[in-house]
C-alpha positions as CSV (number, residue, x, y, z in Angstrom):
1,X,67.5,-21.2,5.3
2,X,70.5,-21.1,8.1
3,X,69.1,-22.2,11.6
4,X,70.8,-20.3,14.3
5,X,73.8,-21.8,16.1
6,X,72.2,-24.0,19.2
7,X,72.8,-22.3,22.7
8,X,73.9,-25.7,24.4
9,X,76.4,-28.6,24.5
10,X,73.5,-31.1,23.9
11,X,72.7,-33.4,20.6
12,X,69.0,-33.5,19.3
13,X,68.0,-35.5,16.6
14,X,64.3,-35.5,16.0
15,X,63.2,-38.0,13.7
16,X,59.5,-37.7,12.1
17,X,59.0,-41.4,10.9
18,X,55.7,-40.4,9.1
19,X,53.9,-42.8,7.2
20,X,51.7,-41.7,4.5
21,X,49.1,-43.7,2.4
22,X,49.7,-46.4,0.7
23,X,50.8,-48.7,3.0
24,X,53.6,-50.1,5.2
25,X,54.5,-53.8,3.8
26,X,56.1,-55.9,6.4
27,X,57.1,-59.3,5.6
28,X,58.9,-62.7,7.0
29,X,62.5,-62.9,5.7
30,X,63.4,-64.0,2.4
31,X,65.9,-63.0,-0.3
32,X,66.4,-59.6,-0.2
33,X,66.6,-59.5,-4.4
34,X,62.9,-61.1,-4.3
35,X,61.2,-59.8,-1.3
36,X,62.6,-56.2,-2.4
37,X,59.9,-55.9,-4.9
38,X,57.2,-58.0,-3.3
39,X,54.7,-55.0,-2.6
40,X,50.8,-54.9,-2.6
41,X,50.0,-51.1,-2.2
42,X,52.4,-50.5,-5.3
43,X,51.6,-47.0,-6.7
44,X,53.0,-44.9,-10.1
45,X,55.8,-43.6,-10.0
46,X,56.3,-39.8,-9.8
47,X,56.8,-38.2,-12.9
48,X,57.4,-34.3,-12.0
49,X,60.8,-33.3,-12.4
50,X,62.4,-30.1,-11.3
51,X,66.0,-28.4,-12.2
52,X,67.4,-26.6,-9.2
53,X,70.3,-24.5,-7.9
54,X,71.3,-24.5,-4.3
55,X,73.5,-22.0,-2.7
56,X,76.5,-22.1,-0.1
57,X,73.9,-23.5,1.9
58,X,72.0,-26.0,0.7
59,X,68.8,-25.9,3.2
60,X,68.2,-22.9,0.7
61,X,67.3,-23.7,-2.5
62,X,65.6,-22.0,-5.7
63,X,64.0,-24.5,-8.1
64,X,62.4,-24.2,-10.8
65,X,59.0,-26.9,-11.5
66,X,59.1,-27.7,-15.2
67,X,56.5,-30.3,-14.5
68,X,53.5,-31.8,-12.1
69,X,53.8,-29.3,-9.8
70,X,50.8,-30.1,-7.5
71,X,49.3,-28.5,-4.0
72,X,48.5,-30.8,-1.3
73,X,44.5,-31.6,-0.8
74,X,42.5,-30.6,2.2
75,X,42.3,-32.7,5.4
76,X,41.0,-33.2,8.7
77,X,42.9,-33.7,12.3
78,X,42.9,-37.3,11.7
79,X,45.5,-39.7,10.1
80,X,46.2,-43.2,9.9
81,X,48.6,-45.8,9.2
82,X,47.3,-48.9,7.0
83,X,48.0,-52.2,8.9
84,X,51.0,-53.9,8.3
85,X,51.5,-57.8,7.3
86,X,53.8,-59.3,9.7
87,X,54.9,-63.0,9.7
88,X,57.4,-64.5,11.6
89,X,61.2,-64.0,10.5
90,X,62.7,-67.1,9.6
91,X,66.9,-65.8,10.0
92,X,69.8,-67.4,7.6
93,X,72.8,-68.0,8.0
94,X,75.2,-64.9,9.0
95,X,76.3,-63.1,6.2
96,X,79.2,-62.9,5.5
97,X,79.9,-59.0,6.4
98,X,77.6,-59.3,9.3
99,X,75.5,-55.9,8.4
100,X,71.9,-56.1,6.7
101,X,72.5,-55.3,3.5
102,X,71.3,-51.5,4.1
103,X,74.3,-50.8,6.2
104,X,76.7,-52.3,3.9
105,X,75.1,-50.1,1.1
106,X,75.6,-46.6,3.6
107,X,79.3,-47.5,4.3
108,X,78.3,-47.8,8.0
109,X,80.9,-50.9,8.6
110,X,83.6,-48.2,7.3
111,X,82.3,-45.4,9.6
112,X,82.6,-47.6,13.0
113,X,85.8,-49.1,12.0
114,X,87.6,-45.4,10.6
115,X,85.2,-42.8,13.0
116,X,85.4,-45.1,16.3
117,X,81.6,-44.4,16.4
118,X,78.5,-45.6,16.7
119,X,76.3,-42.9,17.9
120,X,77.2,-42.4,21.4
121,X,76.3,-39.5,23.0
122,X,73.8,-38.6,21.0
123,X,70.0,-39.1,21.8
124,X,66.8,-39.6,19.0
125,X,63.3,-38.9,20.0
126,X,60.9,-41.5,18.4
127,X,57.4,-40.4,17.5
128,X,55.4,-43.7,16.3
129,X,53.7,-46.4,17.9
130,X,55.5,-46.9,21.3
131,X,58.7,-49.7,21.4
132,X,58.2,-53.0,22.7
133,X,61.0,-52.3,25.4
134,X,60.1,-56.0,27.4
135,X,60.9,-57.9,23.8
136,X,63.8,-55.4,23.0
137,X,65.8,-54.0,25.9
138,X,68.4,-52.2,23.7
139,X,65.5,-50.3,22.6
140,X,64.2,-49.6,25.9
141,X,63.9,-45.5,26.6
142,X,66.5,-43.7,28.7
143,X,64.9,-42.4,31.9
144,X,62.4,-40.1,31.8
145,X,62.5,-41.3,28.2
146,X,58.9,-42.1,27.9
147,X,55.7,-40.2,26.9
148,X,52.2,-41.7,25.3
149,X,49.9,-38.4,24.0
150,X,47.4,-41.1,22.8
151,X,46.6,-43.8,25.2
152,X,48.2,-42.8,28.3
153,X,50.4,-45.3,29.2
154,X,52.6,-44.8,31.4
155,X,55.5,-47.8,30.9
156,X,56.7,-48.5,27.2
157,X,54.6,-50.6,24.6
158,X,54.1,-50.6,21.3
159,X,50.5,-52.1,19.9
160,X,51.0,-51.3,16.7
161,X,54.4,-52.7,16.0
162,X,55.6,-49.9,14.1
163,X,58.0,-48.0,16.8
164,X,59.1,-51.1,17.6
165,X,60.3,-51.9,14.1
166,X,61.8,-48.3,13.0
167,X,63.6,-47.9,16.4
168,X,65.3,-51.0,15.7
169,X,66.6,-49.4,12.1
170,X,67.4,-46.6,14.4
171,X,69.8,-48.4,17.2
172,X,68.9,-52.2,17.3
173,X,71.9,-54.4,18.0
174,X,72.3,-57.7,16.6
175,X,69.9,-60.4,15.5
176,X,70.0,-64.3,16.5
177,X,72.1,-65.3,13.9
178,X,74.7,-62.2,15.0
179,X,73.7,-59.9,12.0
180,X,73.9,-56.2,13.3
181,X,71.0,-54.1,11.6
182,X,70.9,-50.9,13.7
183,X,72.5,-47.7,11.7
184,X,73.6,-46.0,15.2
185,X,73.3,-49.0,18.0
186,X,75.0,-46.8,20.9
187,X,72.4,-43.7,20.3
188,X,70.0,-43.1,23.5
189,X,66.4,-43.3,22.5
190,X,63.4,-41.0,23.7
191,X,59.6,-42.4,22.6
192,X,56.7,-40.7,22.2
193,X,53.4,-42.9,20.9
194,X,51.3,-40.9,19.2
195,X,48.8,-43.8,17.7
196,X,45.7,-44.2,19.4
197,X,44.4,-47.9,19.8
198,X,42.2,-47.9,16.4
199,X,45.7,-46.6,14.7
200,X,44.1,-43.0,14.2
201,X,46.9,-40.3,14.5
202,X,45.7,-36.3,15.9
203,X,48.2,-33.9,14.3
204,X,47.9,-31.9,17.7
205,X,49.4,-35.1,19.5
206,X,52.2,-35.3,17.2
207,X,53.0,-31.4,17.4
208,X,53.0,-32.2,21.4
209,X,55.5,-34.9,20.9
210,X,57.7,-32.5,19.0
211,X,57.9,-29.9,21.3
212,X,57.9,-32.5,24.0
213,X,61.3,-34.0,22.1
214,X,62.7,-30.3,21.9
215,X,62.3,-29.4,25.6
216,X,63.5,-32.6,27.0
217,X,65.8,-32.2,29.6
218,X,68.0,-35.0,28.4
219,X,71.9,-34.5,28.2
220,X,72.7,-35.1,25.4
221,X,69.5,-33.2,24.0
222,X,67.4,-34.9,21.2
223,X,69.1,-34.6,17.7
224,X,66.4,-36.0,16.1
225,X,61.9,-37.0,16.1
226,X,60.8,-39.6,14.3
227,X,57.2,-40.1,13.7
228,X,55.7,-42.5,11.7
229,X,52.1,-41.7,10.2
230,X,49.9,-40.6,7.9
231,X,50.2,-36.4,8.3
232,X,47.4,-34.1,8.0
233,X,47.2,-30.4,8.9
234,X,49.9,-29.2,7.2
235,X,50.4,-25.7,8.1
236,X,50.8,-26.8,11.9
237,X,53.7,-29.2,11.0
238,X,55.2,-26.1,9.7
239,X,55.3,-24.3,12.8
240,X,56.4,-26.6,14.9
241,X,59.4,-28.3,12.5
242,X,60.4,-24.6,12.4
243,X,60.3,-24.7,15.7
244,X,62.6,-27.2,16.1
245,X,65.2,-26.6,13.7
246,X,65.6,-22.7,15.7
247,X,66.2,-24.9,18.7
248,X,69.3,-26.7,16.4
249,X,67.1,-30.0,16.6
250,X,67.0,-31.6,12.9
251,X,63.7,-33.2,11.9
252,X,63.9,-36.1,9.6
253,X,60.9,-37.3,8.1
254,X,59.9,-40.4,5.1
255,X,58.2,-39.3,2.2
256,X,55.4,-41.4,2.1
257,X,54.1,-44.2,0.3
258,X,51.9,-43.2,-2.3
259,X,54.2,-42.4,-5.4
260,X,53.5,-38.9,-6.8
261,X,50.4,-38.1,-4.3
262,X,51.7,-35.5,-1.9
263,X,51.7,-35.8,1.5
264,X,53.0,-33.8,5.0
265,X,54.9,-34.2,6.4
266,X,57.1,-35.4,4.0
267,X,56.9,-32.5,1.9
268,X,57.8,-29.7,4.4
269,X,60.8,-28.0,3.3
270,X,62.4,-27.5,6.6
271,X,62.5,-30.9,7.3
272,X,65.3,-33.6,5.8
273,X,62.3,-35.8,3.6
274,X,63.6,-39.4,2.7
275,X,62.5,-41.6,-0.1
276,X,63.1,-45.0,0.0
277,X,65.2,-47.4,-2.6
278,X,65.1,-51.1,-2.9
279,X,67.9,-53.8,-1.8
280,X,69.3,-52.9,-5.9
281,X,69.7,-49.4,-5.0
282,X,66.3,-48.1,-7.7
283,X,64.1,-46.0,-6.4
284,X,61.3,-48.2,-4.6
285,X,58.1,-47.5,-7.3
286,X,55.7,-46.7,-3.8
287,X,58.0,-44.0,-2.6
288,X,56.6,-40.9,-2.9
289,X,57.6,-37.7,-4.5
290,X,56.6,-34.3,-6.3
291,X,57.2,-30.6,-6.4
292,X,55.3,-28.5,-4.1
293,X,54.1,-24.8,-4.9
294,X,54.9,-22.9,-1.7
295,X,52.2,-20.4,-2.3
296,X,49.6,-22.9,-3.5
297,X,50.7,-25.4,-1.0
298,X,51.4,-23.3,2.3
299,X,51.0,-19.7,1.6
300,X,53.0,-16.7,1.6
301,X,54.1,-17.1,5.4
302,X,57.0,-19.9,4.9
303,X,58.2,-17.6,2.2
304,X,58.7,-14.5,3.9
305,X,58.7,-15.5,7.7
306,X,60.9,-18.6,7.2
307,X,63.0,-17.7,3.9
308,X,61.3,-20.7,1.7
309,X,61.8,-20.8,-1.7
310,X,58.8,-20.4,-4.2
311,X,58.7,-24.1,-5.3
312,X,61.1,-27.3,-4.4
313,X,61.2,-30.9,-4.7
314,X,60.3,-33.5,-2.2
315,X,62.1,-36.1,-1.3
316,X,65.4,-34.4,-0.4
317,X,67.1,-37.9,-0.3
318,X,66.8,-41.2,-0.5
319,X,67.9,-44.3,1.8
320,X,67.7,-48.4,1.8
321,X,63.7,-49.1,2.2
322,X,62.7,-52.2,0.9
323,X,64.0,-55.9,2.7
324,X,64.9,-53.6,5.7
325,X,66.0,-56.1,8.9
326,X,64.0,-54.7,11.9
327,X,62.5,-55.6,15.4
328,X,59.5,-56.4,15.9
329,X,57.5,-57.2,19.0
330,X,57.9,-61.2,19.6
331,X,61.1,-61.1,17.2
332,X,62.4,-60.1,14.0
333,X,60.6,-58.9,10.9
334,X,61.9,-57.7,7.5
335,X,59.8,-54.5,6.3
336,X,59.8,-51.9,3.4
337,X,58.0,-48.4,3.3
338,X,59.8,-44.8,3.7
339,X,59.4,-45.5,7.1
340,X,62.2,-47.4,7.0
341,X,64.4,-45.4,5.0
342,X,64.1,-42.1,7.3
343,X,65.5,-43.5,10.3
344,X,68.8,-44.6,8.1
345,X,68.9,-40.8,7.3
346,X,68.5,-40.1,10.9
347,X,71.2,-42.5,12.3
348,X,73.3,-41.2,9.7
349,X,73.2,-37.7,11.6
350,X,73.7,-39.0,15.0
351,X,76.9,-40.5,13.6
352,X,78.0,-37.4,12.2
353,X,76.6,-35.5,15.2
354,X,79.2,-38.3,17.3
355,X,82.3,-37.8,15.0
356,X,82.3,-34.2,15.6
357,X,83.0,-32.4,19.1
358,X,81.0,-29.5,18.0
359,X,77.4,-28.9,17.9
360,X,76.0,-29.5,14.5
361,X,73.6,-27.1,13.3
362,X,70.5,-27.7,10.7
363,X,72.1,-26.0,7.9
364,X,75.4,-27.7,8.6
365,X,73.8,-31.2,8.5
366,X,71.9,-30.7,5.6
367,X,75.1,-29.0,3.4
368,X,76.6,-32.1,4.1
369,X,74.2,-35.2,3.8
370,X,73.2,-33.1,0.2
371,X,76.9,-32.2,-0.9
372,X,78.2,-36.1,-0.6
373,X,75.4,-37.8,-1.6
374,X,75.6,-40.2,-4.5
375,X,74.4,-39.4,-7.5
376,X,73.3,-42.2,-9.6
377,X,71.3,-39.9,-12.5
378,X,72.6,-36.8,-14.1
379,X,68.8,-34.9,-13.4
380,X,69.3,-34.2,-10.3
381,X,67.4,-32.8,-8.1
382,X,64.1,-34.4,-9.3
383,X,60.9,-36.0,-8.0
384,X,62.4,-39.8,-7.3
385,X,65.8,-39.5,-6.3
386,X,65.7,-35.6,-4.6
387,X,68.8,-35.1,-4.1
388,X,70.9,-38.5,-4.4
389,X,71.5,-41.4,-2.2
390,X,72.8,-41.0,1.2
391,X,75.9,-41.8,1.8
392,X,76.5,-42.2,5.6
393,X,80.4,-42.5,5.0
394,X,81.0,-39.5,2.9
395,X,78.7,-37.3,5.1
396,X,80.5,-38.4,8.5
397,X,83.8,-37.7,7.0
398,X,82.5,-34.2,6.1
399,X,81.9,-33.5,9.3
400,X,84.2,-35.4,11.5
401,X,86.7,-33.5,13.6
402,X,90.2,-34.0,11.6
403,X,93.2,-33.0,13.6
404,X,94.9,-29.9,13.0
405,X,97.4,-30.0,9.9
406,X,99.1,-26.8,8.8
407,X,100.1,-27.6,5.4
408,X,102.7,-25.0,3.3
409,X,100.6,-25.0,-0.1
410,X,102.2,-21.8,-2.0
411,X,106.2,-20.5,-1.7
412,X,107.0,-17.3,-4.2
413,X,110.2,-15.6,-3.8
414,X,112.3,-13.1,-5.8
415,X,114.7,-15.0,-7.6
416,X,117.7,-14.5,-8.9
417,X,119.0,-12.5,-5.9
418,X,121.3,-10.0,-7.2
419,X,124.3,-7.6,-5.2
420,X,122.7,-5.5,-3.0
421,X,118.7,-6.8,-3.3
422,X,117.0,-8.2,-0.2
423,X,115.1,-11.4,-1.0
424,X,110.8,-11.1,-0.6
425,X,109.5,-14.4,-0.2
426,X,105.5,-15.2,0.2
427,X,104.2,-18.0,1.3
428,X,100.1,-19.7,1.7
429,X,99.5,-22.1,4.2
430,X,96.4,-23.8,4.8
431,X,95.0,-25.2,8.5
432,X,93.5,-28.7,6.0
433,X,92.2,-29.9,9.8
434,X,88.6,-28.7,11.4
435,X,90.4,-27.8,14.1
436,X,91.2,-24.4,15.2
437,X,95.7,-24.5,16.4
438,X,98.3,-22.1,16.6
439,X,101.4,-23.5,15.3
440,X,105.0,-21.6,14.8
441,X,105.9,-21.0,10.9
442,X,109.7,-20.0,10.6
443,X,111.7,-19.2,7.5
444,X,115.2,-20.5,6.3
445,X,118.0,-20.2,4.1
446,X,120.2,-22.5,3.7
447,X,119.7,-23.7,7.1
448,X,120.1,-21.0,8.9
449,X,116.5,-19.0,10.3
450,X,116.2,-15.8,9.2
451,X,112.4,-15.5,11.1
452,X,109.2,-16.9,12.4
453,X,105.8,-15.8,13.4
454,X,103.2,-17.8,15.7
455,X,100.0,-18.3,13.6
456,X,96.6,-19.3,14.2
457,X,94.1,-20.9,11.7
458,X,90.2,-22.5,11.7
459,X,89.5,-25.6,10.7
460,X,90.2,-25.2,6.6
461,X,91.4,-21.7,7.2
462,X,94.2,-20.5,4.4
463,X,96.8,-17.5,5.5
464,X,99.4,-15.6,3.2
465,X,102.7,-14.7,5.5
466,X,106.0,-13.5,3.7
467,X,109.2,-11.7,4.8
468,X,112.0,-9.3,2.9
469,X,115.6,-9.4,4.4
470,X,118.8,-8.8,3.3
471,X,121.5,-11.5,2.4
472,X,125.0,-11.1,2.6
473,X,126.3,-11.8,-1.4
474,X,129.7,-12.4,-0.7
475,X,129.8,-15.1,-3.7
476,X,127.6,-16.5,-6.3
477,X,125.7,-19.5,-5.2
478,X,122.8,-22.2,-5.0
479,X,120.7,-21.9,-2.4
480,X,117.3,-22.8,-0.8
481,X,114.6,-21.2,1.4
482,X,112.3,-23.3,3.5
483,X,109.1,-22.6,5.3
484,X,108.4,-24.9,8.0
485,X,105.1,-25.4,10.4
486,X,104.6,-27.9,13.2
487,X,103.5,-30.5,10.6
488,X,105.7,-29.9,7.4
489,X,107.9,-27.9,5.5
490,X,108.2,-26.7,2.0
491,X,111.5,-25.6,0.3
492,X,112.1,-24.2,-3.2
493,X,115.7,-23.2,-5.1
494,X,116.8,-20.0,-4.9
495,X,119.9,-17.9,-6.5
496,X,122.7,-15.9,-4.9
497,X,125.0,-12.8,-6.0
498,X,123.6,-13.4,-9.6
499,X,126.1,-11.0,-10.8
């Protein structure tokens, strides 16, 4: 499914941070190797697997369910999040690459240091908890940043310590001991709480937040929502991620905690679902997964009103979850759920959203976070993995504007040249830049230019130019002919008065 090109300048990024059953676990620090598989609310794994195909674009894709293809159960306006376990951090030493070791495994050092970014100009709506902007300035809301559709507050706080934590994956800066943990630290943040003070969640508040997050009149516009709970309602979540994504705004979601027990939103199509792995890079055994029945699951109206294919697996990633380095109110925790892994998904767009000058649109976002993700199984797509392991360096560099580069890539000519033939030359040449130029291509031989022609390519763009003239054959000779662009040239042998 292609979502139409965005109308304005502005980036949106809406991240929905939901978390499903089974628990978030939030912990003090420890080894990441240990703590990684320290959970309480541990559930089966999911054992539905699904081949699939995907098409030029990849937010459209037919799969096939060979197995546990389930429909998601009944439920009320009302969701929760369990309560998380949270004890003080106690911080090591530095380490010696100064990331967490969820940023080293995304290749975030090598986009700051290659791209020159770290999110700027790009701004995230959070739908959780609140943020505890007194403890954490840097992940205070820009102006008119702020909006509580539960408890009515009108200045930021979080009293459920969730926003405060997944905001920090999100754009946090540096912890005491100087260790940087947030995946896009320059982003601007937008928050929306959406928990009410006994942790209960109303799906119609969350929908508000969403549409609140899409018509924000921030510049840059929201690229993505995150919203962090327990989702119920499902059809309305389908709406209103629609919704978004036909206002370019790309929803990221986790996939929940419960293993193989389906949840939403998580396992909405539209929106980019993220399962979460563990500080050795398996897939964490809580993070949930399954293949979803469109018909049994939503009915016919995704299919034919928003082009949604008859079944498809959930998660469509996964990203770093477990031993995640966060912010909590009072301090620093470290925390694994799914929760955790969507807003690394999430900062990975705004970086790509920041390396590019252009306006990325849903589809373009999700051909390239599922085309350069790592694949560490051969089934892939399936009910664990989705569709691999983001990779935040490989999808920037998808994306990222690359300068202009005419490059001469083919030269065919008519060879030998004999008394009286004129010499046809042909010649491919390929713009290997995503940038649109005009360049001037001429043509040579031996030195001397016989023609040129101005030429303009897209970004990737290939174009076929040639040229027939005469040569005087006043002797037999070596010679050369040379097709040359602004950036480089290409010459090939060519023979004179054969006979």
């Amino acid at each position: 499914m292609a979502a139409p090109e965005k109308a304005t300048g502005r980036a949106i990024l809406v991240v929905c941070l939901l978390a499903v059953t089974g628990g978030l676990i939030v912990g003090g620090l420890s080894d990441p190797a240990e703590a990684g598989e320290s959970t309480t609310d541990t559930k089966p794994e999911a054992t539905g697997q699904a081949t699939a195909t995907i098409d030029s674009s990849p937010s459209t894709v037919t799969t096939t369910a060979t197995a546990g293809t389930r429909s998601l159960p009944k439920a009320t306006n009302k969701s929760t999040v369990n309560p998380a376990v949270v004890t003080p951090a106690t911080l090591g030493p530095p380490p010696v690459n100064n990331t967490t070791h969820a940023l080293s495994s995304l290749g975030v050092n090598a986009v700051w240091s290659e791209f020159q970014t770290r999110g700027e100009g790009v701004t995230i709506a959070v739908l959780d908890s609140g943020v505890a902007a007194e403890t954490h300035p840097s992940l205070a809301p820009t102006d008119d940043g702020w909006a509580d559709f539960a408890t009515n507050q009108s200045d930021p706080t979080d009293t459920r310590n969730h926003g405060t934590l997944t905001s920090g994956v999100l754009v946090g800066n540096t912890t005491p001991d100087g260790t940087r943990y947030g995946i896009a630290p320059e982003a601007d943040l937008i928050h929306a709480n959406v928990f009410h003070e006994d942790g209960d969640i109303r799906t119609s508040d969350v929908i508000r937040g969403i549409d609140w997050a899409i018509d924000h009149p921030r510049d840059p516009e929201v690229l993505v929502i995150n919203v962090n709970h327990k989702g119920v309602h499902y059809d309305r979540y389908v709406d209103a991620i629609e919704r978004a994504r036909a206002a370019g705004v790309y929803v990221v979601v986790p996939a929940g905690n419960d293993g193989d027990e389906l949840g939403s939103p998580g396992s909405v199509y539209s929106a980019l679902s993220v399962g979460a792995t563990t500080a050795t890079g398996d897939v964490a055994p809580y993070s949930s997964g399954g293949i979803v029945s469109t018909r049994a699951t939503w009915g016919v109206d995704p299919i034919y009103e928003y082009d949604w294919p008859e079944s498809y697996v959930y998660p469509t990633v996964v990203a770093p979850g477990s031993t995640i380095t966060a912010s909590a109110d009072g301090g620093y925790r470290r925390a694994q759920g799914t929760s955790f892994a969507a807003p690394h998904a999430a900062g990975t767009v705004a970086l790509m959203q920041a390396a590019s000058d252009r306006h990325l649109t849903p589809a373009e976002i999700d051909r390239a976070l599922l085309a350069t993700a790592r694949q560490p199984i051969d089934s892939l797509p399936n009910t664990r993995y989705g569709y691999g392991v983001v990779d935040a360096y490989a999808a920037v560099g998808a994306v990222a504007d690359k300068p202009p580069y005419f490059a001469v890539t083919r030269l065919e000519h008519t060879a030998p040249i004999e008394r009286g033939e004129r010499v046809a030359f042909e010649a491919e040449i390929q713009n290997v830049g995503n940038v649109t130029d005009t360049q001037l291509v001429t043509m040579h031989i031996d030195g001397e230019r016989f023609g040129s022609r101005l030429l303009t390519l897209n970004g990737t763009e290939t174009a076929t130019v040639g040229r027939t003239r005469g040569v005087a054959c006043v002797e037999h000779r070596q010679s050369s002919i040379t097709i040359e662009t602004d950036n480089t040239s290409l010459t090939a042998p060519i023979e004179i008065c054969a006979h």
